[in-house]
VODOLO-595600 format. One record per residue: x, y, z of N, C-alpha, C in turn; residue number from 1. Coordinates in steps of 0.05 Angstrom, whole numbers, plus 5000, padded with zeros to 4 digits. Each point is the difference from the previous one (the first is absolute). Layout:
// VODOLO-595600
n_X:X; n_Y:Y; n_Z:Z; ca_X:X; ca_Y:Y; ca_Z:Z; c_X:X; c_Y:Y; c_Z:Z; n:NUM
...
This chain:
// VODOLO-595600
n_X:5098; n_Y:5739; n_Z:4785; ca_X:5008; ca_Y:4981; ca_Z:5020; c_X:5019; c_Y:4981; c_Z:4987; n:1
n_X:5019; n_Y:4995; n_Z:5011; ca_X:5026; ca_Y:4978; ca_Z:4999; c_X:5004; c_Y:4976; c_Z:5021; n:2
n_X:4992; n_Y:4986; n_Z:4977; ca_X:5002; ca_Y:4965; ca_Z:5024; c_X:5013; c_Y:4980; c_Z:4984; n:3
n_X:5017; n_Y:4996; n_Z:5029; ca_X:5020; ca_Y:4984; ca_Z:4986; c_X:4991; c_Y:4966; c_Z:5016; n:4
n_X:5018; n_Y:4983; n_Z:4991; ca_X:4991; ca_Y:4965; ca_Z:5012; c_X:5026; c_Y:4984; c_Z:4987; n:5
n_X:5000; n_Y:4987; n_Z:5023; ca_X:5022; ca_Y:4971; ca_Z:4984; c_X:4974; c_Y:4969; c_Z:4998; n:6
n_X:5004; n_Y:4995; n_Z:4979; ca_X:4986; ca_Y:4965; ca_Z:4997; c_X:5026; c_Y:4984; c_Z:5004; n:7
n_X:4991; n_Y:4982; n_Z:5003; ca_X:5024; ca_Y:4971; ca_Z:5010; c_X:4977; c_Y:4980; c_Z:5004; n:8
n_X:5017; n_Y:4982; n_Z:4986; ca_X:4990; ca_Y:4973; ca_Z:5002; c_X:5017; c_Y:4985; c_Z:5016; n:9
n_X:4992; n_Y:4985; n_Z:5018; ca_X:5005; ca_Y:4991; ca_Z:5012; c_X:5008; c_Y:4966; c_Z:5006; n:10
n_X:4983; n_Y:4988; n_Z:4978; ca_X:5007; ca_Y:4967; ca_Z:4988; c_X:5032; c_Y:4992; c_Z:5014; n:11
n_X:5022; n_Y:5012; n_Z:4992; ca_X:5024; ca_Y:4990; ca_Z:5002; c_X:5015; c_Y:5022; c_Z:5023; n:12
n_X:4992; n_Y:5014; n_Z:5006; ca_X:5017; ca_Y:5023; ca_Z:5021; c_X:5017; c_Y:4992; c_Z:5027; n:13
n_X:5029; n_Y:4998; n_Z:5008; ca_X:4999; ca_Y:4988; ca_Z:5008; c_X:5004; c_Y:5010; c_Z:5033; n:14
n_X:4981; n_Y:5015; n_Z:5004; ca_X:4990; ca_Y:5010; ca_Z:5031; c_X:4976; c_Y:4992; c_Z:4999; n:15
n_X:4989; n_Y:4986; n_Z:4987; ca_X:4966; ca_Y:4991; ca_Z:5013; c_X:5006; c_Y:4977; c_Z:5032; n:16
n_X:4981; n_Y:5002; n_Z:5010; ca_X:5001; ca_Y:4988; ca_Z:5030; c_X:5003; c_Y:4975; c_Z:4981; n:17
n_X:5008; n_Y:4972; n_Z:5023; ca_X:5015; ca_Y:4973; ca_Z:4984; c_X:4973; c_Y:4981; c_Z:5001; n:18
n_X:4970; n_Y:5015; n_Z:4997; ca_X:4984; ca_Y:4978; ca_Z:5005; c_X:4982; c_Y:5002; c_Z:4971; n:19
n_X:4991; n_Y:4969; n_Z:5007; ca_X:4978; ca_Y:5001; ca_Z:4963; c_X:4983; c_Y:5022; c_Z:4997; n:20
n_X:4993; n_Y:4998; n_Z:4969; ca_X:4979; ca_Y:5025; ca_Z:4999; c_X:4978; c_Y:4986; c_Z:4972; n:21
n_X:4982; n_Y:5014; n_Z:5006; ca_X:4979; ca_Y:4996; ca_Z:4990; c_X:5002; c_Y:4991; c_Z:4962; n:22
n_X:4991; n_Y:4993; n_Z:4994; ca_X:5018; ca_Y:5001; ca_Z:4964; c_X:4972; c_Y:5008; c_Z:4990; n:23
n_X:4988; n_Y:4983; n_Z:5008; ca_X:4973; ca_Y:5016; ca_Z:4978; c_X:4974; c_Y:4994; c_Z:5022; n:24
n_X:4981; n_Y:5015; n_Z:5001; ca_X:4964; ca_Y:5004; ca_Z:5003; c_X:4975; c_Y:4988; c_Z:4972; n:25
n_X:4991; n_Y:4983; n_Z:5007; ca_X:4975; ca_Y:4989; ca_Z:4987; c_X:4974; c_Y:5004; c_Z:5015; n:26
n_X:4977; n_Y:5015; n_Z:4985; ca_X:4980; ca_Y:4997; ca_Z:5010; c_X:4976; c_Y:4984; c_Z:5002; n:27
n_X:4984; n_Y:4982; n_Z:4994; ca_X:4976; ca_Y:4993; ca_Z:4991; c_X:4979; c_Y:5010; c_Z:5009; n:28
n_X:4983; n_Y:5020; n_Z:4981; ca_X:4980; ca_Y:5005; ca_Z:5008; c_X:4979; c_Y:4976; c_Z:5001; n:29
n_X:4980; n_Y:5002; n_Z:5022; ca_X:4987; ca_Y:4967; ca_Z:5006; c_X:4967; c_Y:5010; c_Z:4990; n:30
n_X:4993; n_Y:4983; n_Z:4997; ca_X:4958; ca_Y:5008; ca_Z:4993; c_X:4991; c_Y:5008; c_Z:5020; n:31
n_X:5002; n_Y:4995; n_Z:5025; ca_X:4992; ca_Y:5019; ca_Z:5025; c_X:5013; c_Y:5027; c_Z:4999; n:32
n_X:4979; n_Y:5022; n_Z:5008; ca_X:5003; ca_Y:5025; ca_Z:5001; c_X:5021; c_Y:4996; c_Z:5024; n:33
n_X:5020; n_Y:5024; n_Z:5003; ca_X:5025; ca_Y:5009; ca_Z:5020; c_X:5008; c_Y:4980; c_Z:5009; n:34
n_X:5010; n_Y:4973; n_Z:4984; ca_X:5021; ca_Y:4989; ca_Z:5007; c_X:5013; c_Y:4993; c_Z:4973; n:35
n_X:5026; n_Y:4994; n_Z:5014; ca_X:5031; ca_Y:5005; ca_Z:4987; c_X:5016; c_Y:4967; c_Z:5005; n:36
n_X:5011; n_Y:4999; n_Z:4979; ca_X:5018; ca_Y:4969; ca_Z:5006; c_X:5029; c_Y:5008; c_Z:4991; n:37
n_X:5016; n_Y:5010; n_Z:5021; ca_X:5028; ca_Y:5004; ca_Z:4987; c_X:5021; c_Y:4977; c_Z:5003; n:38
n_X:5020; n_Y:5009; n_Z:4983; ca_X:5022; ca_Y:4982; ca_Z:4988; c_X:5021; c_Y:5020; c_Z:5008; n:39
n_X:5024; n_Y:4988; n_Z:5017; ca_X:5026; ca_Y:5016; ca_Z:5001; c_X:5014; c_Y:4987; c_Z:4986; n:40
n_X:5027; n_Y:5001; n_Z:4998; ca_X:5027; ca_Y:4984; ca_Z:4994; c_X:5021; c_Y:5012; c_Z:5015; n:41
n_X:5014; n_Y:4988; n_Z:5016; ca_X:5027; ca_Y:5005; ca_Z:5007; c_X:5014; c_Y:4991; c_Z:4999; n:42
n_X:5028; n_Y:5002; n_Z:5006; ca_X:5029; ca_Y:4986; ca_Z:4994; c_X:5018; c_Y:5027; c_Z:5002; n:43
n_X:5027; n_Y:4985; n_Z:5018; ca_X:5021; ca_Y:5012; ca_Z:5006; c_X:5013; c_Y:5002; c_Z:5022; n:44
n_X:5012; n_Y:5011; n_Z:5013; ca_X:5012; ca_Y:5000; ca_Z:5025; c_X:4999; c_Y:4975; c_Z:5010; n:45
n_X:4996; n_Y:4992; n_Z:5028; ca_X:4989; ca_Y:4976; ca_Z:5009; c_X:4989; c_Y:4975; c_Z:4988; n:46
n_X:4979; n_Y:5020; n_Z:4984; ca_X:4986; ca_Y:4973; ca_Z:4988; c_X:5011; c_Y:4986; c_Z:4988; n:47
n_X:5012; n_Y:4999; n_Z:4987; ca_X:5027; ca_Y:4984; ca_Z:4980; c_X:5015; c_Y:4975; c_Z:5018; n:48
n_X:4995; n_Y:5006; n_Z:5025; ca_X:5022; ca_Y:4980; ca_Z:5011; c_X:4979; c_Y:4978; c_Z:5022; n:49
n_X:4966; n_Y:5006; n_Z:4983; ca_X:4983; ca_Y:4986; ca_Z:5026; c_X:4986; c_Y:4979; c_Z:4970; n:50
n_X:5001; n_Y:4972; n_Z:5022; ca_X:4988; ca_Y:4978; ca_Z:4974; c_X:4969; c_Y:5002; c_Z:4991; n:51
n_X:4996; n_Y:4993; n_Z:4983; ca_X:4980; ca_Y:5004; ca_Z:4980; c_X:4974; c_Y:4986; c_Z:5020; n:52
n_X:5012; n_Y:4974; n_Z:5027; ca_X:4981; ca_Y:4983; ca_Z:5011; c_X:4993; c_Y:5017; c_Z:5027; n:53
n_X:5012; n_Y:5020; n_Z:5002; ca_X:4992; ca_Y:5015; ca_Z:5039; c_X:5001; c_Y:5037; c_Z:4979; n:54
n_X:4971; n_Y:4994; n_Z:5000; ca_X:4999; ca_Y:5028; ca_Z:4997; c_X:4999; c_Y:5019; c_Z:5016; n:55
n_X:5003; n_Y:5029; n_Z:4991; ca_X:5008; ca_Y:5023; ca_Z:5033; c_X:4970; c_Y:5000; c_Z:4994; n:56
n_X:4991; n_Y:5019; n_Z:5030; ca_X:4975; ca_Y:5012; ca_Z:5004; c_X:4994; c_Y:5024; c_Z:4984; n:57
n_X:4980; n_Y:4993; n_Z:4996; ca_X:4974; ca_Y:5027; ca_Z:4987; c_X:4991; c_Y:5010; c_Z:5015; n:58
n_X:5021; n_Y:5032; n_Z:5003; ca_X:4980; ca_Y:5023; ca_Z:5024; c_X:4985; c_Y:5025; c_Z:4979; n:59
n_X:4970; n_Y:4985; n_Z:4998; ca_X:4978; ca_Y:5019; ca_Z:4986; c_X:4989; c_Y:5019; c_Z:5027; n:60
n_X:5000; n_Y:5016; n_Z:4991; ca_X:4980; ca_Y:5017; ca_Z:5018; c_X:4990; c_Y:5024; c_Z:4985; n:61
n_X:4976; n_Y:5006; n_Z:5018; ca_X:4984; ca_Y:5032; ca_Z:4987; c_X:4999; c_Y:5015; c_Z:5020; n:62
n_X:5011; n_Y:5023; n_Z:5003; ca_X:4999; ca_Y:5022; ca_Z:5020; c_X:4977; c_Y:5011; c_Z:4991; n:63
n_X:4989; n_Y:5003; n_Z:4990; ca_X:4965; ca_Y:5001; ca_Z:4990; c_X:4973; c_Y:4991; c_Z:5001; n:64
n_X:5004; n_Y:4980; n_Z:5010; ca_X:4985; ca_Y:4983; ca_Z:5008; c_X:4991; c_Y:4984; c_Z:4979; n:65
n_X:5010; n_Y:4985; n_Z:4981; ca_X:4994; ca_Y:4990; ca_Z:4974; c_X:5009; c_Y:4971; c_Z:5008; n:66
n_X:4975; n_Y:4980; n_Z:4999; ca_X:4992; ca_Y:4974; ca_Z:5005; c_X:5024; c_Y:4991; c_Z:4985; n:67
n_X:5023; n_Y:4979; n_Z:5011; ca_X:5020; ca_Y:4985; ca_Z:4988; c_X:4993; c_Y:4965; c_Z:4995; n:68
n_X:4995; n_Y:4984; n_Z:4982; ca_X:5000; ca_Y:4970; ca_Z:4999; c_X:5021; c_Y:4981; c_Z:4985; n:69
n_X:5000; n_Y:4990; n_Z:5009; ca_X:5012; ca_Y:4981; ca_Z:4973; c_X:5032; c_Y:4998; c_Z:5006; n:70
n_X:5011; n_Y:5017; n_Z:5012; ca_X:5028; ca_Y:5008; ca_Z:5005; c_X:5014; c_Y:4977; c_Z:4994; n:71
n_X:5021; n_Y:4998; n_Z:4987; ca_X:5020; ca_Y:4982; ca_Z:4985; c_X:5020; c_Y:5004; c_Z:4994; n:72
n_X:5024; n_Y:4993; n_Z:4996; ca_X:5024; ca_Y:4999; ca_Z:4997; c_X:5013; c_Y:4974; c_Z:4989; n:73
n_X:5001; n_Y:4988; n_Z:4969; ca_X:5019; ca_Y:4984; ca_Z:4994; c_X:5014; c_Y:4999; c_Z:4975; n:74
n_X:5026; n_Y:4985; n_Z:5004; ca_X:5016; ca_Y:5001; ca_Z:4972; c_X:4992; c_Y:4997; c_Z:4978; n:75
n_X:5004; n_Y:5025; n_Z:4985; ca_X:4998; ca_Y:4999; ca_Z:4962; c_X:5016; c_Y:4988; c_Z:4993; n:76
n_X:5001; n_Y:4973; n_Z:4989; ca_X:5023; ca_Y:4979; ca_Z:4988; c_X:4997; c_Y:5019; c_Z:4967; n:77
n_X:4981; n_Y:5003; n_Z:4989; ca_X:5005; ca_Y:5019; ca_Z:4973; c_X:5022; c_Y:5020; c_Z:5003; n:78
n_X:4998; n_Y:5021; n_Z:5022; ca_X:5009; ca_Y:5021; ca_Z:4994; c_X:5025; c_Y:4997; c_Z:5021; n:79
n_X:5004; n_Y:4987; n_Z:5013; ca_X:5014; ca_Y:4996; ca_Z:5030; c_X:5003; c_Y:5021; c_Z:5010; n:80
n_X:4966; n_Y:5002; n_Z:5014; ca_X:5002; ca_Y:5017; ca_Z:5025; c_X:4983; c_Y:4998; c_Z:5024; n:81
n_X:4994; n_Y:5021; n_Z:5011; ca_X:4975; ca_Y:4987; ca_Z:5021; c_X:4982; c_Y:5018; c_Z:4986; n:82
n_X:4974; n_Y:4992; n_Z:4999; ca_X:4976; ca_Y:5010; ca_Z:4995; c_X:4979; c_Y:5006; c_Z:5031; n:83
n_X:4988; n_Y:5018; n_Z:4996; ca_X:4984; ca_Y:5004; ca_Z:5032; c_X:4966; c_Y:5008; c_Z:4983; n:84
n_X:4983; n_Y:4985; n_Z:5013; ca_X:4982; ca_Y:5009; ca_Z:4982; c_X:4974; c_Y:5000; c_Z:5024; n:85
n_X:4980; n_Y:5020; n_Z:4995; ca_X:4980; ca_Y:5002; ca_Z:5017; c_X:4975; c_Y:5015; c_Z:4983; n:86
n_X:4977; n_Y:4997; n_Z:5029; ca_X:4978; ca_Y:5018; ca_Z:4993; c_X:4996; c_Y:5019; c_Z:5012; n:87
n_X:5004; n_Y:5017; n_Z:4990; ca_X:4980; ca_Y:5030; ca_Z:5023; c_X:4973; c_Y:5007; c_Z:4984; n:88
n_X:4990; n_Y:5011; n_Z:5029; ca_X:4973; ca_Y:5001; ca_Z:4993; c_X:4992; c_Y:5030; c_Z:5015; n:89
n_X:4984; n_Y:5010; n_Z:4987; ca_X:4994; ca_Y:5029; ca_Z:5026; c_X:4966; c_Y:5004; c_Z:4999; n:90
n_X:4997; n_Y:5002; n_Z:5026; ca_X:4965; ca_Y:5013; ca_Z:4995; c_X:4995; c_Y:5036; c_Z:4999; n:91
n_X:5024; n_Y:5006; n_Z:5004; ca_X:4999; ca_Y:5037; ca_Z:5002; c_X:5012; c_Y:5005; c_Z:4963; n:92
n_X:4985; n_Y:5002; n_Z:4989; ca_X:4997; ca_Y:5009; ca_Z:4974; c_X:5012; c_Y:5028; c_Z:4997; n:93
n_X:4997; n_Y:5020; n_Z:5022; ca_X:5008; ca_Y:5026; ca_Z:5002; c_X:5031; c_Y:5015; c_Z:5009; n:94
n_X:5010; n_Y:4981; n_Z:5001; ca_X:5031; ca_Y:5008; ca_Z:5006; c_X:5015; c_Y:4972; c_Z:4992; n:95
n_X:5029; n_Y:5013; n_Z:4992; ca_X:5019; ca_Y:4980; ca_Z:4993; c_X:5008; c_Y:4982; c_Z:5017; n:96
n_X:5007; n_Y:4977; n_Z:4985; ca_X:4999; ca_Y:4972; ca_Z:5013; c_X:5039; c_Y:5000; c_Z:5006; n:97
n_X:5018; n_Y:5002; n_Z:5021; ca_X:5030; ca_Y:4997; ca_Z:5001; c_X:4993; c_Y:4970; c_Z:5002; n:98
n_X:5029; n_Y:4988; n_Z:4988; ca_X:5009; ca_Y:4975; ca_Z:5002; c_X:5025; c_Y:4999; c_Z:5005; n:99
n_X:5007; n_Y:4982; n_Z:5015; ca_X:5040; ca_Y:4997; ca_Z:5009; c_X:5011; c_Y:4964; c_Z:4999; n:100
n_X:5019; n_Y:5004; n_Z:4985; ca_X:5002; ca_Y:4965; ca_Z:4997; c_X:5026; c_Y:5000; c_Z:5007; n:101
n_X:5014; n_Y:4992; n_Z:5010; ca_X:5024; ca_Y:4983; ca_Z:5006; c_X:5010; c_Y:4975; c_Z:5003; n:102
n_X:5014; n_Y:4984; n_Z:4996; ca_X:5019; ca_Y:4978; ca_Z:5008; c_X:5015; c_Y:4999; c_Z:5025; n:103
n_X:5001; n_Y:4977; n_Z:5013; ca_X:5003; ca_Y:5003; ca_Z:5026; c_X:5015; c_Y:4971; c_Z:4999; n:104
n_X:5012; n_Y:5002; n_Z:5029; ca_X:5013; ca_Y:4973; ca_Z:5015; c_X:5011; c_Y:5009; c_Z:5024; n:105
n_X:4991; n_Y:4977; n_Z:5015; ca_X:5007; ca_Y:5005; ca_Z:5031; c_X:4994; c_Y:5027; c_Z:5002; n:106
n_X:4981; n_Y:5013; n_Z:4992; ca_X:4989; ca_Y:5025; ca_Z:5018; c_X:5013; c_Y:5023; c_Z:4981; n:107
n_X:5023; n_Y:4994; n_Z:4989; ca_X:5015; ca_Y:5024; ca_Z:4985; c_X:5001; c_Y:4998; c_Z:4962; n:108
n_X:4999; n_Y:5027; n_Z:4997; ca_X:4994; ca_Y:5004; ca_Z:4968; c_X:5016; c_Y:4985; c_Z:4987; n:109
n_X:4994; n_Y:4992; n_Z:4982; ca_X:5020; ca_Y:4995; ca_Z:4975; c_X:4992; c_Y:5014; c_Z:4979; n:110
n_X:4981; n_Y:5012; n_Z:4993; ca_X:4996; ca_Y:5018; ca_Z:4979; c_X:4992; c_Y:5028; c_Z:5010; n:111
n_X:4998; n_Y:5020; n_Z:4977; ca_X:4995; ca_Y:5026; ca_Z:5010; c_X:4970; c_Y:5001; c_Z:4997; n:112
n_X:4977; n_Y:5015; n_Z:5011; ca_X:4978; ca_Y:5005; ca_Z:5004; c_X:4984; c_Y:5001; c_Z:4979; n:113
n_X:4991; n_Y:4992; n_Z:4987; ca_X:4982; ca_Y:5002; ca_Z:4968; c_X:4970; c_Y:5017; c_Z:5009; n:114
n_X:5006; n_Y:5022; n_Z:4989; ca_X:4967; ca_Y:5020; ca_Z:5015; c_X:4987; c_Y:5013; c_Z:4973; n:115
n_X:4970; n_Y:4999; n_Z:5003; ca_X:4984; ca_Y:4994; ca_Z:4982; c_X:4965; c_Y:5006; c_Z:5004; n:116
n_X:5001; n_Y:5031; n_Z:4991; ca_X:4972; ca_Y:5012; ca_Z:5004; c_X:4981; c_Y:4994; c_Z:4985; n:117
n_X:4977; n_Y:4986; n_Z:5008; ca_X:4982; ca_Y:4993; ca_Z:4980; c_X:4980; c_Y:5009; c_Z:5002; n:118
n_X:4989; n_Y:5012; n_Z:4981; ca_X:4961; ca_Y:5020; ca_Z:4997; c_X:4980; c_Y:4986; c_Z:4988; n:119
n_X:4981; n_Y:4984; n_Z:5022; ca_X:4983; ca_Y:4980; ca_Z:4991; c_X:4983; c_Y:5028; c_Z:4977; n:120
């Protein structure tokens, strides 16, 4: 068998859609069993041109049914960017937990979809 593939990175390409993207994922695992405290970072597109004092919206959601708290969204003066940070929580131990985070304003994206399977 013969298999072929192209890799590309994508960091600098310059056909990516014109909206922010995710830069990095942090997890904290917490002392309670099946819950999770994540950390995003974004910056780019949009975000660049919105002040540090009106932050965009945090659209968390679980198409899984995985308990969301904490939901947040504000400027990293360290790193200058936005940070989004939450809890999920799940009581179904037996199937994967989906997560979807985006940045928002007035109803429309500014970043691309950050998606994120988690196995309590």
């Amino acid at each position: 068998m013969t298999l072929e593939y192209n890799l590309r990175w994508l960091e600098d390409a310059e056909d990516l859609p014109p909206l922010g993207r995710c830069l990095s994922t942090r997890v904290d695992y917490q002392d309670a069993l099946y819950y999770r405290h994540f950390f995003l970072d974004f910056a780019g597109g949009p975000l660049d041109r919105i002040k540090s004092d009106q932050p965009p919206a945090a659209d968390v959601s679980s198409p899984t049914g995985g308990d969301l708290k904490e939901v947040k969204a504000e400027w990293n003066e360290y790193n200058k960017n936005w940070r989004v940070s939450f809890i999920v929580s799940t009581s179904d131990i037996k199937k994967p937990c989906e997560i979807l985070c985006r940045l928002t304003a007035d109803g429309k994206p500014l970043t691309e979809t950050w998606s994120y399977t988690w196995t309590p």
